[in-house]
C-alpha positions in Angstrom: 11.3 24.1 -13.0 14.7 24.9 -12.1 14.0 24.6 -8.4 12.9 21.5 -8.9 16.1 20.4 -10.7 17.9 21.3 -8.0 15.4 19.2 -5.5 16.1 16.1 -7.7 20.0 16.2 -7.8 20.0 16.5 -4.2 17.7 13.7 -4.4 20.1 11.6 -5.9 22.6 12.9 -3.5 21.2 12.1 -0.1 19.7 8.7 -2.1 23.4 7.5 -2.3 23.8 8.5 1.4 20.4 6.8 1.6 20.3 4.1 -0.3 23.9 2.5 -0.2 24.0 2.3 4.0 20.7 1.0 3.9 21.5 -2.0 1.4 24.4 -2.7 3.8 22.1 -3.1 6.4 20.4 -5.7 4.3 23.3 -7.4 3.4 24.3 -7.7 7.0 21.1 -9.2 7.4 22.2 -11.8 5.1 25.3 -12.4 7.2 23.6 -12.2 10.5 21.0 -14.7 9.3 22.9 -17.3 7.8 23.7 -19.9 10.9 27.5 -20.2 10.3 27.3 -17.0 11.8 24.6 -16.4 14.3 23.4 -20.3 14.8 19.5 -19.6 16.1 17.0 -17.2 14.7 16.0 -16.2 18.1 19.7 -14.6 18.7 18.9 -12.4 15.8 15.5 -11.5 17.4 17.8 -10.9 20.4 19.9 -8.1 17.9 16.8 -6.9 16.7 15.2 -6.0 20.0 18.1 -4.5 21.3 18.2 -1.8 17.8 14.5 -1.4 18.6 15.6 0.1 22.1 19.0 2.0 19.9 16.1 3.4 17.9 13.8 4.8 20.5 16.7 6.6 22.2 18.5 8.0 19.0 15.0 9.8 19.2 14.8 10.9 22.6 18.3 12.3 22.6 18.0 14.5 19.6 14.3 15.7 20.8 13.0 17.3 17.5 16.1 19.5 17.8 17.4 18.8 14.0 13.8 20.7 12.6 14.0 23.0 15.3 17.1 24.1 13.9 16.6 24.3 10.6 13.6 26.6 10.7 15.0 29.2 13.5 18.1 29.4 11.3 15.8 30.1 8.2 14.1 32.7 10.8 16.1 34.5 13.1 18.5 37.0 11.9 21.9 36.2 14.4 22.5 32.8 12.8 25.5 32.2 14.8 23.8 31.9 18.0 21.0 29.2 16.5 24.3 27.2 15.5 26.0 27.6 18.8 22.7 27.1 21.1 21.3 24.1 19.3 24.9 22.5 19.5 25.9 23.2 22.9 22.2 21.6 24.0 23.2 18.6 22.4 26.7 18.3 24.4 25.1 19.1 27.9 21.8 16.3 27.6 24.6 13.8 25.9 26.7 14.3 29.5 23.5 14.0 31.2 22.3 11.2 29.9 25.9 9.2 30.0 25.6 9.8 33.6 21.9 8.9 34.5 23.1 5.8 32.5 25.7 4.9 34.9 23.7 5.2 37.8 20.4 3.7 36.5 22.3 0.6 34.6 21.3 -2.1 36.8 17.8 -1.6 36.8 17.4 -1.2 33.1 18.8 -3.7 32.5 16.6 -5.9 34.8 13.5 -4.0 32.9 14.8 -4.6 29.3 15.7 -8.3 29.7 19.1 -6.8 27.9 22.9 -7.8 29.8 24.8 -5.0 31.3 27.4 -6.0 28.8 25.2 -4.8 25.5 23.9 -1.7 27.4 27.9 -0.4 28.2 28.4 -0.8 25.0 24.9 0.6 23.3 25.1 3.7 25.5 28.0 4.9 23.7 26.6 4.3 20.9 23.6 6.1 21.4 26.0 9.5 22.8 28.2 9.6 19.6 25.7 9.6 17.3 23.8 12.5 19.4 26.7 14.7 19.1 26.1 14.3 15.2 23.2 15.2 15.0 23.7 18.9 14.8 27.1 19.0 12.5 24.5 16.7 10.1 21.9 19.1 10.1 24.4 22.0 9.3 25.6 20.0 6.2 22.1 19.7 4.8 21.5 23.9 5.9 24.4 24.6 3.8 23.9 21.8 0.9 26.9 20.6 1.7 25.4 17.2 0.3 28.9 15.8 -1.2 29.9 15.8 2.2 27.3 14.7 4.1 27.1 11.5 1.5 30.4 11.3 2.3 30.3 11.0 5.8 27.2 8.5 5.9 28.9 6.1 3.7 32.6 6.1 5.2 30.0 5.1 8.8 28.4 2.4 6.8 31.8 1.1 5.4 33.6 1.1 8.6 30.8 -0.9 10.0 30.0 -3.3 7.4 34.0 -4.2 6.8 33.8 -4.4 11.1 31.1 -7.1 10.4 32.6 -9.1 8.1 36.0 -9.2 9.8 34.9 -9.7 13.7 32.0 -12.1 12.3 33.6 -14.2 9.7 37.7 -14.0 9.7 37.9 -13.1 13.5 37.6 -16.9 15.0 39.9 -18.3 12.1 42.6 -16.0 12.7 42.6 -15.7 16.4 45.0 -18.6 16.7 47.6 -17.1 14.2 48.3 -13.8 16.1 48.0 -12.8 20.0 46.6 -9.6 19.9 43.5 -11.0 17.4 43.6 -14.2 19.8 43.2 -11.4 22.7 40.2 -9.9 21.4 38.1 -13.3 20.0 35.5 -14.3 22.2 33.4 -17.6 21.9 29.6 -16.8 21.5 30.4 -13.4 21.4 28.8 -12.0 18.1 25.6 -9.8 19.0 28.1 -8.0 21.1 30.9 -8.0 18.4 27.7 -6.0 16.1 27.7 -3.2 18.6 31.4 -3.0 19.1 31.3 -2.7 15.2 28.5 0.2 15.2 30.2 1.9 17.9 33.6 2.2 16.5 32.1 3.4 12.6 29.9 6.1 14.7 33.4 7.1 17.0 34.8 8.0 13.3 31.9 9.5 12.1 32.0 12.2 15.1 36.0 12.3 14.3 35.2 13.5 10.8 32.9 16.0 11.8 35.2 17.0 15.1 35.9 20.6 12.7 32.5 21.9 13.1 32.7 21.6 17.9 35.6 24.1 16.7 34.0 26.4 14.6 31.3 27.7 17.3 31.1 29.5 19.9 30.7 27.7 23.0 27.8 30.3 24.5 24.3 29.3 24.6 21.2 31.8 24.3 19.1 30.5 26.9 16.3 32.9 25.8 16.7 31.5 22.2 16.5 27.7 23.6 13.8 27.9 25.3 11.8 28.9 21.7 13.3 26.1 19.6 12.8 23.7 22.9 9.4 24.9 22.6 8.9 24.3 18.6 10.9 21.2 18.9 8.9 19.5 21.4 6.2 18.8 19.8 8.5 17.4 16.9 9.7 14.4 20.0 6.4 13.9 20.9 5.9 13.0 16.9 9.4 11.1 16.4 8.6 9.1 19.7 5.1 8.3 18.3 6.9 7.3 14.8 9.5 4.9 16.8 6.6 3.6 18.2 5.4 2.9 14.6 8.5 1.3 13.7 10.1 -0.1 16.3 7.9 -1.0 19.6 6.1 -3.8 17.6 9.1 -6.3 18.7 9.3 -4.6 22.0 6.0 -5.6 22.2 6.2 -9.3 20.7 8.6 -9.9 23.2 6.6 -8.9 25.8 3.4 -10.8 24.7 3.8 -13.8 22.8 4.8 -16.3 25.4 8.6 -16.3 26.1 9.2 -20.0 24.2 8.9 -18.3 20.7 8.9 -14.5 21.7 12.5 -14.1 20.0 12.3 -16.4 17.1 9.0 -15.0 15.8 10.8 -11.5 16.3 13.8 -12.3 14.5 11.7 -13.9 11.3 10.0 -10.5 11.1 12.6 -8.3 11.3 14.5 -10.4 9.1 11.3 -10.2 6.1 9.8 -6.6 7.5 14.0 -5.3 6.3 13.0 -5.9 2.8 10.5 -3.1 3.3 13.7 -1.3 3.3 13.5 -0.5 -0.7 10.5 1.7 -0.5 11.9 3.7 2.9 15.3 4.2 1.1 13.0 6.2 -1.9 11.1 7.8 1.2 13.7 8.9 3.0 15.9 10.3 0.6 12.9 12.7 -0.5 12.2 13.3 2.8 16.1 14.5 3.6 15.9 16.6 0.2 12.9 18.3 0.7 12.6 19.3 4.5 14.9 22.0 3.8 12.8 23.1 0.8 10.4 23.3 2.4 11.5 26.0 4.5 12.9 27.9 1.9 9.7 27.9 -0.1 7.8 29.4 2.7 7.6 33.0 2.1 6.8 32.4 -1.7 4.3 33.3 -3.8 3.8 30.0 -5.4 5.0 27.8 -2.6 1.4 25.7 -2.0 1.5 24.6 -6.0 5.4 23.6 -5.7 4.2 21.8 -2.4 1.5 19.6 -4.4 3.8 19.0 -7.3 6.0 17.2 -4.7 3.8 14.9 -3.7 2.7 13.9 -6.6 5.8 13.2 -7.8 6.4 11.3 -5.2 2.9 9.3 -5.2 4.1 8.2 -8.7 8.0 7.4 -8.1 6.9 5.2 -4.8 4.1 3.6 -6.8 6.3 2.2 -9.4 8.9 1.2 -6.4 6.3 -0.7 -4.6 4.8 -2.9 -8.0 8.6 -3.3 -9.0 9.4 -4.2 -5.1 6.6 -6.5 -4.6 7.3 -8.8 -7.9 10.4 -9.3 -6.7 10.1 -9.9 -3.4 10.8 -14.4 -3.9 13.9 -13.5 -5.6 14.7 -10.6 -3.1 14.7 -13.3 0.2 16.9 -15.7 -1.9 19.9 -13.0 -2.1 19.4 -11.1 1.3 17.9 -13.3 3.8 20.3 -16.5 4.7 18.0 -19.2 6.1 14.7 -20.7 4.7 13.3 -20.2 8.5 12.9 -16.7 8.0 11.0 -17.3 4.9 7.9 -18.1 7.0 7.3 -14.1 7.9 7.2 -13.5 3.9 3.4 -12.8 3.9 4.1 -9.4 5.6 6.2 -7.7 3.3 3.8 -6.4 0.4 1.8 -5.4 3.7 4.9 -3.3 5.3 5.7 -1.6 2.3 2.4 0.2 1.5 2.8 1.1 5.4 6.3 2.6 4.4 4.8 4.0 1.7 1.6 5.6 3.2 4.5 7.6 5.7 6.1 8.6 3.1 3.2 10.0 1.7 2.4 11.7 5.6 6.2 12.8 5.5 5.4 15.1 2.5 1.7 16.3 4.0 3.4 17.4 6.8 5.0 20.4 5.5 1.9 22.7 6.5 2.2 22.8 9.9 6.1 23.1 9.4 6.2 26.5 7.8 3.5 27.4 9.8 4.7 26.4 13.2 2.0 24.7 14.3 4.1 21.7 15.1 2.0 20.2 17.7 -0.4 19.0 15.2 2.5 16.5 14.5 2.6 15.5 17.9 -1.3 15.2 17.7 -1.6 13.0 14.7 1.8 10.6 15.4 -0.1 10.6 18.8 -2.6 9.1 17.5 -1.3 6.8 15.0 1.4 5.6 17.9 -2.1 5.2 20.4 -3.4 2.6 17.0 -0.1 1.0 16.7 -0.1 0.2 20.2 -3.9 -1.0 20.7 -3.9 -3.1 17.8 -0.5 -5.0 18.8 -1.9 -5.1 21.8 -5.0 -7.3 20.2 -3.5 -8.4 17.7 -0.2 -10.2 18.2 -1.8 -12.9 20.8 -3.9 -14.4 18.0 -1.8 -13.3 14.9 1.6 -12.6 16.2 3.5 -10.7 13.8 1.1 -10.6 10.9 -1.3 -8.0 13.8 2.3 -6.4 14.2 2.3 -5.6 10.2 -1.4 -4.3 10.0 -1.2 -2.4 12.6 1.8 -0.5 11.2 -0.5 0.1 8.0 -3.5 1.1 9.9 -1.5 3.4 12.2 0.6 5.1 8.6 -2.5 5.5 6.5 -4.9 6.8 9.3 -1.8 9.7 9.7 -1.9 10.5 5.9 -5.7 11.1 5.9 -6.0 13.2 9.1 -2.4 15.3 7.8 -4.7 15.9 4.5 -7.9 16.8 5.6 -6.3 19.1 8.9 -4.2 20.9 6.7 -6.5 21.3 4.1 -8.4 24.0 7.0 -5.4 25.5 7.8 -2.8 25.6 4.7 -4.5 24.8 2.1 -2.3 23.3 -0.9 -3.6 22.1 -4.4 -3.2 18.3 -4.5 -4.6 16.5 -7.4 -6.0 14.1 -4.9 -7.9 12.1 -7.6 -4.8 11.4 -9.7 -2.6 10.5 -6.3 -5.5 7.9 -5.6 -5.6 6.2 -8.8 -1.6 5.7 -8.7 -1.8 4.3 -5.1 -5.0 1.8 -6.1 -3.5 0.9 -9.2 -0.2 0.3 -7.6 -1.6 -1.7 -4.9 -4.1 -3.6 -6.9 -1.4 -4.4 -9.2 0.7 -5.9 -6.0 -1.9 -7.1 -4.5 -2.6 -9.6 -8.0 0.9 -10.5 -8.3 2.1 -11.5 -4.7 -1.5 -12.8 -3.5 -3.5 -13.8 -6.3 -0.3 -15.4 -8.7 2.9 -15.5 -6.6 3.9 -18.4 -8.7 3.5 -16.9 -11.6 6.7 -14.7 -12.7 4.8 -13.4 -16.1 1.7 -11.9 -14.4 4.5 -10.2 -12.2 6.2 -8.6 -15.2 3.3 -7.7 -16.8 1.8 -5.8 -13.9 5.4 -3.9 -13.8 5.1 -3.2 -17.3 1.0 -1.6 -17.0 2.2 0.1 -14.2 4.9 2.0 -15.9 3.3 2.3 -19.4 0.4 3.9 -17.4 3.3 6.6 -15.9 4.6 7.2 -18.9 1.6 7.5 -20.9 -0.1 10.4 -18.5 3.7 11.7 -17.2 4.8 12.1 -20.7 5.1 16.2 -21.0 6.3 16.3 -17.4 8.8 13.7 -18.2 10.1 15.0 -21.2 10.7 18.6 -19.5 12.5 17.0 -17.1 14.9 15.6 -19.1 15.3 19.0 -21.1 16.0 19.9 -17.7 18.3 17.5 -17.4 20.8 18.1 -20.8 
């Protein structure tokens, strides 16, 4: 069990890392909603679609090289040249990119519908957080968590305390000083957001500058081409997860008619961010336990430390999502600024299974990790992206973002069941399947009662809190009490 102490402080670790930039962001949403700040919803459809795009490309320019580098380090014996091979990669398609940029600017604009204006500034954006991506990964190799907590949230500082000063103060004290009257522009706050983003990512890089002088600036091109190789499969499967997540308001844009296009995009994003609370739990897990993963490979008892993960997490996320779902009337009150938005509420209980059912694929995935048969990630994302994208595609002219939301379930859960039953032929791992279903229908049953059936009714909410939980603790009650042995 002591491994599995260690798994949950880092947990709590990377959840802090996790967690606290993540309730910024919906905080921010708060600001950016309320109309004192940015006056229309569709200008905050406008910012949403444009971190869609910031999304896709964060993927493309890292290209599965973060897991690539984790397991050859785990693998190869000269250690040194993994560091210094996947880091001087990252420089050299950074530069490369930067410059196809500023000869291609023009026309993607014109393709995107996005100003030149935001692109010069996203661009940057997306080249400084590249050339983090690496000194991250090294951090969680070492378990340098403090660190790497501490690194994430100085970003999400910078950027929130950027926010509230360009977006709030800025216009009031412009006329009180030259230099602040110098830098206020009228109209100007989707691009004062980037400006903001850019700036906490510039410090983020500054703070992890040490590490570009640590290595040793040769490449092993023989070495490359391997974790190119085992990493490509990994893009193929982050591309077909941005996809997932992001492409639905590329794709509202493009097919609701151009009236509402925006408006409807920024009431979803606005509602689909308080999904957030079940992908904070997700992806904290997740940033724990890939590198467990890997070091549990060549053990004995790996496959039954494997299922005991899962189902720990099937049980945590099933108490977040009842717990999440009550709350959600009170949760749009404190984070979302405008009544308008309220309209895309429906959605949420619907987006957070989604999030859950991926976090659920997140922790299948492991077999064909430590096995190396990464293209079955690239297979199965492939196929949940090729669902994501038909069903929009139907979808969204009749139902417009409520096809967007079921779409992203259908596409999550369909690449949980093929993760299960694939790996079950080729690494087989013990999951209690039958108790991990009866958390997941009980805990969506439960949600399902209190948000559809009695949404009104704040005492059926509690009470379906309370079954679930008694239910936890009345079939977790040795494992829980070991824990906290554990624990003291």
């Amino acid at each position: 069990m002591g491994k599995f102490l260690k798994l949950f402080r880092q947990t709590i670790i990377y959840g802090v890392a996790t967690v606290f930039p993540r309730i910024i962001s919906v905080v921010l949403v708060r600001i950016h909603t309320d109309k004192s700040v940015i006056s229309e919803v569709s200008e905050f459809g406008t910012l949403s679609l444009i971190f869609s795009y910031i999304i896709l490309f964060n993927v493309i320019l890292s290209y599965g090289l973060e897991t690539s580098f984790f397991r050859f380090y785990n693998k190869e014996e000269n250690k040194k040249d993994v560091l210094n091979t996947a880091a001087i990669s990252i420089i050299i398609t950074s530069i490369l990119f930067a410059s196809l940029f500023s000869i291609f600017k023009l026309n993607i604009s014109e393709f995107t519908g996005i100003s030149t204006g935001y692109l010069s500034i996203v661009v940057w954006i997306l080249v400084v957080d590249a050339l983090t991506v690496i000194p991250f990964a090294y951090l969680r190799l070492k378990g340098s968590a403090f660190k790497y907590s501490t690194v994430k949230i100085i970003n999400v500082l910078v950027y929130f305390s950027l926010n509230i000063f360009l977006l709030i103060f800025l216009k009031d004290l412009a006329g009180t000083n030259d230099f602040l009257n110098s830098i206020y522009i009228k109209n100007y706050e989707v691009a004062y957001i980037f400006i903001a983003n850019l700036i906490a990512s510039i410090i983020s890089l500054l703070l992890l500058i040490p590490f570009y002088f640590e290595i040793d600036y040769k490449a092993n091109l023989k070495l490359l081409k391997k974790m190119l190789a085992y990493g490509f499969p990994i893009l193929i499967s982050g591309l077909a997860f941005t996809i997932n997540e992001t492409f639905d308001k590329i794709l509202l844009d493009f097919l609701l008619p151009a009236a509402i296009a925006k408006t409807q995009i920024g009431m979803y994003s606005a509602c689909y961010k308080l999904a957030i609370f079940m992908t904070l739990f997700s992806t904290a897990y997740k940033l724990a336990i890939e590198p467990f993963f890997f070091s549990e490979a060549d053990k004995k008892n790996s496959s039954k430390s494997y299922a005991l993960v899962l189902e720990t997490f099937v049980i945590i996320g099933s108490s977040i999502l009842v717990l999440v779902v009550v709350s959600l009337d009170i949760l749009k009150v404190i984070f979302i600024g405008d009544p308008e938005y309220w309209q895309a509420m429906y959605i949420v209980p619907i987006i957070l299974f989604a999030n859950f059912c991926l976090g659920i694929y997140q922790n299948l995935s492991v077999w064909y990790k430590v096995t190396d048969m990464t293209k079955f990630a690239a297979y199965i994302s492939s196929i949940g992206a090729i669902i994501t994208l038909l069903l929009n595609i139907i979808l969204i002219p009749k139902y417009s973002y409520l096809g967007s939301a079921v779409a992203t379930l259908l596409a999550y859960f369909t690449m949980a069941f093929l993760s299960y039953f694939i790996g079950k032929k080729h690494y087989p791992i013990p999951y209690n399947t039958k108790k991990i279903l009866f958390y997941l229908i009980l805990s969506v049953s439960l949600s399902s009662i209190s948000f559809y059936g009695f949404r009104d009714n704040l005492l059926i909410g509690i009470s379906c809190i309370l079954i679930m939980n008694l239910v936890i603790l009345l079939k977790e009650k040795r494992r829980i009490i070991n824990l906290l042995k554990l624990i003291k």
